[in-house]
C-alpha positions as CSV (number, residue, x, y, z in Angstrom):
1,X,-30.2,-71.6,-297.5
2,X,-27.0,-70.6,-298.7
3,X,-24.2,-72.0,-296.1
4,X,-21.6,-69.7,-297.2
5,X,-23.8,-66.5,-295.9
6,X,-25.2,-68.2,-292.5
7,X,-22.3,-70.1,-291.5
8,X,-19.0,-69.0,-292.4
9,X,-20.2,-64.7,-292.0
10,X,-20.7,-65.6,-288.1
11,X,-17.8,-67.7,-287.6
12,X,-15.7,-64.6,-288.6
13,X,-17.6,-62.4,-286.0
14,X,-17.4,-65.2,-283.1
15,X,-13.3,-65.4,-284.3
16,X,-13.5,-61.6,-284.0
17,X,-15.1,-61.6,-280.7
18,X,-12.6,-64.6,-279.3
19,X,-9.9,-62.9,-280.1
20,X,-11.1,-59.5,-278.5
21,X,-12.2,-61.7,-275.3
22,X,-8.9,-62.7,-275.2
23,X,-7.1,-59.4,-275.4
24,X,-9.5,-57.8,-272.9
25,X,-9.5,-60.5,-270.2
26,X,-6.1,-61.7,-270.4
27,X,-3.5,-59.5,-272.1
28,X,-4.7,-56.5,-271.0
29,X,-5.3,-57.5,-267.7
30,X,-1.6,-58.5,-267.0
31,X,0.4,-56.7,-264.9
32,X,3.6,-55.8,-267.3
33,X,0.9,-53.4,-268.9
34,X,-1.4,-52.1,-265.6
35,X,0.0,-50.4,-262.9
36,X,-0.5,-51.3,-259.7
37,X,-1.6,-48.9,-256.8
38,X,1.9,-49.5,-255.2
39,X,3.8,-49.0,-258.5
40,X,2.0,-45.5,-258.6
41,X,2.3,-44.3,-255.1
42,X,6.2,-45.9,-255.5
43,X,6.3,-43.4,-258.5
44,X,4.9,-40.4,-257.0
45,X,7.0,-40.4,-253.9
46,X,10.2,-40.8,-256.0
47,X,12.5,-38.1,-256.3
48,X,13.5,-38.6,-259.9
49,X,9.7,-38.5,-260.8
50,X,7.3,-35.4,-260.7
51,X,4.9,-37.1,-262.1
52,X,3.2,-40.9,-262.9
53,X,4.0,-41.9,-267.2
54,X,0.7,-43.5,-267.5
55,X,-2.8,-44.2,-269.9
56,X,-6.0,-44.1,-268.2
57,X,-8.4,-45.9,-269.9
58,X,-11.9,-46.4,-268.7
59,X,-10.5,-45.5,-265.4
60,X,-7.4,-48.1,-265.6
61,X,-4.3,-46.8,-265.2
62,X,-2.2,-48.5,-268.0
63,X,1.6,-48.3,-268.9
64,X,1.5,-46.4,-272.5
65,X,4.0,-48.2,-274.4
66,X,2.4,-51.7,-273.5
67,X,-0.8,-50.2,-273.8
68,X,-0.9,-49.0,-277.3
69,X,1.3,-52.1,-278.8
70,X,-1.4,-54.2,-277.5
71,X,-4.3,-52.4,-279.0
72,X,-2.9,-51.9,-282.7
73,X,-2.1,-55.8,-282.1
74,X,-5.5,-56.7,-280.6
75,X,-7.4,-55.0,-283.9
76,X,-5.4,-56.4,-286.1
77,X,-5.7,-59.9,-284.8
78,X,-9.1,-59.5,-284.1
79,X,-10.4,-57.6,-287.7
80,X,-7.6,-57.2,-290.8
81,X,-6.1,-61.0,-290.3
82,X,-8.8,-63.1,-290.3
83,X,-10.7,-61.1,-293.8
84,X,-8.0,-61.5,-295.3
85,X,-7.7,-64.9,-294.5
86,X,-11.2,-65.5,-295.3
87,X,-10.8,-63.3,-298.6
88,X,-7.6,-65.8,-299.3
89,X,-9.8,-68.9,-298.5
90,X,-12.4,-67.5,-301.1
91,X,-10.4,-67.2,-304.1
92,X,-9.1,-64.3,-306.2
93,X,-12.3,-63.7,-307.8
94,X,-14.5,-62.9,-304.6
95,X,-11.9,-59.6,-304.2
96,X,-14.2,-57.8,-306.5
97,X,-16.7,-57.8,-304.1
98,X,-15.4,-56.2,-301.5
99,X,-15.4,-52.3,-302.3
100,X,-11.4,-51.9,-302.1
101,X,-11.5,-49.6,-305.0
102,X,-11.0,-46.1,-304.8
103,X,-14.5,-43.6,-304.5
104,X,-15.7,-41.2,-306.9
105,X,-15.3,-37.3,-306.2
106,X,-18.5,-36.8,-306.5
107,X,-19.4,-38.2,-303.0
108,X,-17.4,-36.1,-301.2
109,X,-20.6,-33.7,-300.1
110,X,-22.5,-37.1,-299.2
111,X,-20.1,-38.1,-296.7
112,X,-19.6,-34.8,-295.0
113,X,-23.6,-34.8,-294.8
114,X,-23.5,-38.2,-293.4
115,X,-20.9,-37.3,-291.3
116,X,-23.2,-34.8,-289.2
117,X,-26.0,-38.0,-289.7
118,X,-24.2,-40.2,-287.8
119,X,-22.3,-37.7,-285.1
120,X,-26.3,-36.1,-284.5
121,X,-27.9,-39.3,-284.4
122,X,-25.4,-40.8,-282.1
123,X,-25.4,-38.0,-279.5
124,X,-29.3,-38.0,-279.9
125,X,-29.1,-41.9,-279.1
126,X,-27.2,-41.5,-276.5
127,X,-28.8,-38.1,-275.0
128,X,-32.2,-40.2,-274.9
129,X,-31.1,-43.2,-273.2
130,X,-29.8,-40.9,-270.4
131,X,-33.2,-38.4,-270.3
132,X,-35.7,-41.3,-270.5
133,X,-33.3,-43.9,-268.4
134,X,-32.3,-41.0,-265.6
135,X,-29.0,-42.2,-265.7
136,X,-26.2,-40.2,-264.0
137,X,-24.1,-38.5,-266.4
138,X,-20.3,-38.9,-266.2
139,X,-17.6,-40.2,-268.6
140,X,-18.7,-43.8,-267.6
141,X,-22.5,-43.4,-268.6
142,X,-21.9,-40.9,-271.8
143,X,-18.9,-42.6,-273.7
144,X,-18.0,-45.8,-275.0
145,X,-14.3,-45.4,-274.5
146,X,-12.5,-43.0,-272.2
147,X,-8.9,-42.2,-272.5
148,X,-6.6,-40.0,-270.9
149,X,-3.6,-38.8,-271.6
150,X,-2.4,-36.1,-269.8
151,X,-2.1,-34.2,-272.6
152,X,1.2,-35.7,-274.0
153,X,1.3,-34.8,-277.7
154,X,3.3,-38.5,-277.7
155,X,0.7,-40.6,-276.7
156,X,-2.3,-38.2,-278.1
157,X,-0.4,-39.5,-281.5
158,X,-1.0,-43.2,-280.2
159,X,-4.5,-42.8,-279.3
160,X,-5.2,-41.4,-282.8
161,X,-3.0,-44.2,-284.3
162,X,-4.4,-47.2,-282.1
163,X,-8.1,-45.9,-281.3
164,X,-9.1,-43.3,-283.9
165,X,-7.4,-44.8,-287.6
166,X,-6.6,-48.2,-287.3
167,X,-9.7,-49.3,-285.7
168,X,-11.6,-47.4,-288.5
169,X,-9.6,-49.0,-291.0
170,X,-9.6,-52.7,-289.8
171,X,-13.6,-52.6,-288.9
172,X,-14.6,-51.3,-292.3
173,X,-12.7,-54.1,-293.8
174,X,-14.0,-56.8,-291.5
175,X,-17.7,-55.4,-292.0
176,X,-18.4,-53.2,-294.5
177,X,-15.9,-55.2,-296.8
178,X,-15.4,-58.8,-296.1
179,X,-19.0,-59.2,-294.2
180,X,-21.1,-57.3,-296.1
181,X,-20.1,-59.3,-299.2
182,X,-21.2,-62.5,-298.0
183,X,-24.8,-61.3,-296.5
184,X,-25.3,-59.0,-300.0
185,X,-26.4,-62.2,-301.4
186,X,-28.7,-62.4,-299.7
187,X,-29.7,-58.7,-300.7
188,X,-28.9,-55.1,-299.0
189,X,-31.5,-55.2,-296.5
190,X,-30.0,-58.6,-294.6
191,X,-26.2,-57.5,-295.4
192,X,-27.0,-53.8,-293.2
193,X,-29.3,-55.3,-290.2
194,X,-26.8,-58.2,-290.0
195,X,-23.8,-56.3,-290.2
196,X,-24.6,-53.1,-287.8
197,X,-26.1,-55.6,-285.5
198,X,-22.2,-57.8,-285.8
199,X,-20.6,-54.1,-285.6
200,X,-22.3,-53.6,-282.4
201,X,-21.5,-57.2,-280.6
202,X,-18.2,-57.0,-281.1
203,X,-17.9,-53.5,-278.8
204,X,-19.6,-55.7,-275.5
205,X,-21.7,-53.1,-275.0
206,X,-25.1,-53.3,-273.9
207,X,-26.2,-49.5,-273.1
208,X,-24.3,-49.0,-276.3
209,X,-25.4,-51.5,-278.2
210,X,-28.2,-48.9,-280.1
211,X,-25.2,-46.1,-281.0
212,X,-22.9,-48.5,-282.3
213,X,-25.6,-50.2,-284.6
214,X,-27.0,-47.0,-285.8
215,X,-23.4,-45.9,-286.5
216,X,-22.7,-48.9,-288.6
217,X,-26.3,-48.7,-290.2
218,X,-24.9,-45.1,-291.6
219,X,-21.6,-47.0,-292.7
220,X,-22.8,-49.5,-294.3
221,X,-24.9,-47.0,-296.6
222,X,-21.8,-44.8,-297.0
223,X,-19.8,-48.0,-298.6
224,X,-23.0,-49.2,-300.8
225,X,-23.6,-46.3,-301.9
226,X,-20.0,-45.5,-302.7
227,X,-19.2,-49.3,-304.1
228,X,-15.9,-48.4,-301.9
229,X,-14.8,-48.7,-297.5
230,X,-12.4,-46.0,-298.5
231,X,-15.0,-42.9,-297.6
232,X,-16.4,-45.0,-294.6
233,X,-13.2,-45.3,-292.9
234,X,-12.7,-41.8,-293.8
235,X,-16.0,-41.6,-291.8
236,X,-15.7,-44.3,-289.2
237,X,-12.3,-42.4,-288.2
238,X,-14.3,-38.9,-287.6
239,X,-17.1,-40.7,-285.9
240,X,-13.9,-42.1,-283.6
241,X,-12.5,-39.0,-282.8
242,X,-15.6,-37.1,-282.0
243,X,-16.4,-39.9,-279.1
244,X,-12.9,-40.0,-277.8
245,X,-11.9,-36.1,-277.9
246,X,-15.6,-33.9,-278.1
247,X,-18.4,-35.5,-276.8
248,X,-16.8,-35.8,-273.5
249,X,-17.2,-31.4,-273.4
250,X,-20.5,-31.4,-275.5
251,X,-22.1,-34.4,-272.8
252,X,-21.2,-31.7,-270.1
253,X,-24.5,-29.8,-270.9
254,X,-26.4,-32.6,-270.0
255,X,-25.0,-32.3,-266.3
256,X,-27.7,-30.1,-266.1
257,X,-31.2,-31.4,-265.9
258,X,-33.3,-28.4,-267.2
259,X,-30.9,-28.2,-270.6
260,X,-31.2,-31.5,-271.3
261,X,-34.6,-30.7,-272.6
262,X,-33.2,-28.3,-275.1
263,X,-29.9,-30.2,-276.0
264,X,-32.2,-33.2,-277.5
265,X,-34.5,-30.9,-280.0
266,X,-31.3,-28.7,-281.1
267,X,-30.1,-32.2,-281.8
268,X,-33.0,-34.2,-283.3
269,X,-33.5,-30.9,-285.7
270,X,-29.5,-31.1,-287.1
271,X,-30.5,-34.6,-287.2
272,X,-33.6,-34.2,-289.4
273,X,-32.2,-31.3,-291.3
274,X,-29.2,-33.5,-292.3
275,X,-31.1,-36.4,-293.4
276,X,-33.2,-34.5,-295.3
277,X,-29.7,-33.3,-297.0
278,X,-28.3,-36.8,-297.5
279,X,-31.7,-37.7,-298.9
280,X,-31.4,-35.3,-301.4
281,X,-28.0,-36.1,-302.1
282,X,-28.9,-39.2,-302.8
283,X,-31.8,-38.2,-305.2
284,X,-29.3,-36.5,-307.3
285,X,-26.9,-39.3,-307.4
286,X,-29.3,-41.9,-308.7
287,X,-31.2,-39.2,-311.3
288,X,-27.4,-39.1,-312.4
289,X,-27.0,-42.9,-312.7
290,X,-30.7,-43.4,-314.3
291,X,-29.3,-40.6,-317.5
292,X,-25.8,-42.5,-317.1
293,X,-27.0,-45.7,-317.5
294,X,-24.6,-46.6,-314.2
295,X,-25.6,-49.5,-312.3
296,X,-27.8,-48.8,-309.0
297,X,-25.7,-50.1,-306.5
298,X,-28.3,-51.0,-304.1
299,X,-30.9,-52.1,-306.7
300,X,-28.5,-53.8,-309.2
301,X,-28.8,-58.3,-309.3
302,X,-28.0,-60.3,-307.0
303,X,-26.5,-63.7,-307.9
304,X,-28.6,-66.6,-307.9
305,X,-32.0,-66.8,-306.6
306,X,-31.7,-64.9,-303.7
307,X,-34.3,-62.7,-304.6
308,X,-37.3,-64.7,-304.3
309,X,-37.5,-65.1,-301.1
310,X,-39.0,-62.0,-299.2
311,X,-36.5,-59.7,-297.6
312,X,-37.4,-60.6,-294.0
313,X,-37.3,-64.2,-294.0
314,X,-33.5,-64.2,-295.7
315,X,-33.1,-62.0,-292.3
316,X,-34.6,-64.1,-289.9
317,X,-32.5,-67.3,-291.8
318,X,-28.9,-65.2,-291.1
319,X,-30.1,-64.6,-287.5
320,X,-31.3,-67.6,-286.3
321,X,-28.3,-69.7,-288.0
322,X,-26.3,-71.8,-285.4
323,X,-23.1,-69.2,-286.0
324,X,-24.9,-66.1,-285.1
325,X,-26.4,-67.5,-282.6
326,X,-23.4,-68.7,-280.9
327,X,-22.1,-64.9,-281.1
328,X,-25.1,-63.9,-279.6
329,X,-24.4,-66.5,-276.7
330,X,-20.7,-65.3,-276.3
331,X,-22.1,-61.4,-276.3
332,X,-24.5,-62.2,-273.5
333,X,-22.0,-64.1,-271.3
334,X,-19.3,-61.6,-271.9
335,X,-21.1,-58.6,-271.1
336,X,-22.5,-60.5,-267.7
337,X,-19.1,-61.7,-266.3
């Protein structure tokens, strides 16, 4: 069992997660960044104010400078400092495996096809959990994070700063980078399923928990595929922005019981047709490599011996190490507190 992949991978998701607890249940808890119910009514019924300067996020009212320091702080901390620790701690050589360089033209087409994949299959995801589950749909059933702004262009730029591009950014490098290179010795199979199912702790959402690992599943292909994070983030960012600022209008049709029907096949077809687009994209790239003699970046060797054990049981070693488990453990207790 190779220690480096089942121990030190997790301990970089359960820093991750610590560091997110933290943020969440302490920092952005305090009040210098929430307003109070007296600090609003105190503001309303001033005469120098017409109106309350404030973030509402997931229906807390938050004081927008405050508020946006702490979340470009919070992913930082949590994501970009400790890979680049780790990528420090690991030597110069282990840099090369982290897909920093820049993509090829060439997949341009596949990412704007995978972009639709992983928009469709989201809303599809999400549009299933709430037909089959009969959940009420509002902003707090249908999104994973709502902000409002009031339409201040000022803080619209924060939100896209704080919650569209840096969180894109600093995830791809935690997961699809610094992650991903650990469990690809262990092959691609174990680096996506272990990875996706990391990207999708760390958000502390159960009812979620299925959109965010497909989303990474799609990521993680992206960046293989691509040998690089650039097009993912590229991606990630989109995939961002569509939950924050569109599918809160496009959810709206499911406020209505008998469309909800028809919302899901329009849906799974865009889904299906778009696959079927990426597939063939993908046919052509690696007919391209085979007369190219370019190495097959999900079939090229892996280091070692990791290939001779079967695919599921270096899975099954990665998720039943003592690290992941412990992440597990804090995910559980988090989202039940």
């Amino acid at each position: 069992m190779n220690i480096s992949n089942n121990l030190m991978a997790p301990c970089l998701l359960i820093i991750a997660m610590l560091v997110l607890i933290l943020f969440q249940s302490v920092f952005f808890t305090n009040g210098d960044v929430i307003y109070s119910e007296s600090e609003i009514k105190s503001e309303l019924t001033s005469e120098t104010t017409n109106s309350v300067d404030f973030i509402i996020y997931n229906n807390i009212k938050y004081k927008p400078d405050r508020f946006f320091i702490l979340s470009v702080i919070s992913n930082i901390s949590a994501f970009l400092l400790p890979a680049v620790f780790y990528v420090k701690l690991k030597g110069t050589g282990y840099s090369k495996n982290l897909k920093l360089q820049l993509p090829k033209i060439k997949y341009i087409s596949l990412t704007l096809f995978m972009f639709v994949v992983i928009i469709s299959g989201s809303v599809l995801i999400n549009s299933l959990m709430i037909y089959f589950g009969e959940t009420a749909v509002d902003s707090v059933n249908m999104l994973p994070a709502v902000i409002y702004t009031g339409g201040n262009p000022v803080y619209d730029m924060g939100v896209i700063i704080s919650f569209i591009f840096l969180p894109a950014f600093c995830e791809e490098i935690f997961f699809r980078s610094v992650m991903s290179a650990e469990y690809e010795k262990y092959g691609a199979f174990c680096a996506v399923m272990m990875t996706s199912a990391a990207f999708a702790m760390s958000h502390f959402s159960f009812k979620f928990f299925p959109s965010y690992f497909f989303a990474a599943f799609v990521l993680y292909i992206l960046a293989k595929i691509t040998n690089s994070v650039t097009l993912a983030v590229i991606l990630h960012a989109g995939y961002n922005f569509f939950n924050i600022y569109l599918w809160d209008q496009l959810s709206g049709v499911l406020n209505f019981e008998q469309n909800r029907t028809i919302f899901i096949f329009i849906t799974a077809i865009i889904f299906i047709l778009f696959i079927y687009f990426v597939l063939n994209r993908l046919e052509i790239i690696y007919y391209n490599k085979a007369y190219m003699n370019e190495p097959s970046p999900i079939l090229e060797d892996l280091p070692g011996n990791s290939r001779k054990s079967p695919k599921i049981i270096k899975l099954f070693k990665s998720l039943l190490s003592p690290t992941f488990i412990a992440a597990i453990i804090i995910f559980f207790i988090y989202i039940n507190i």
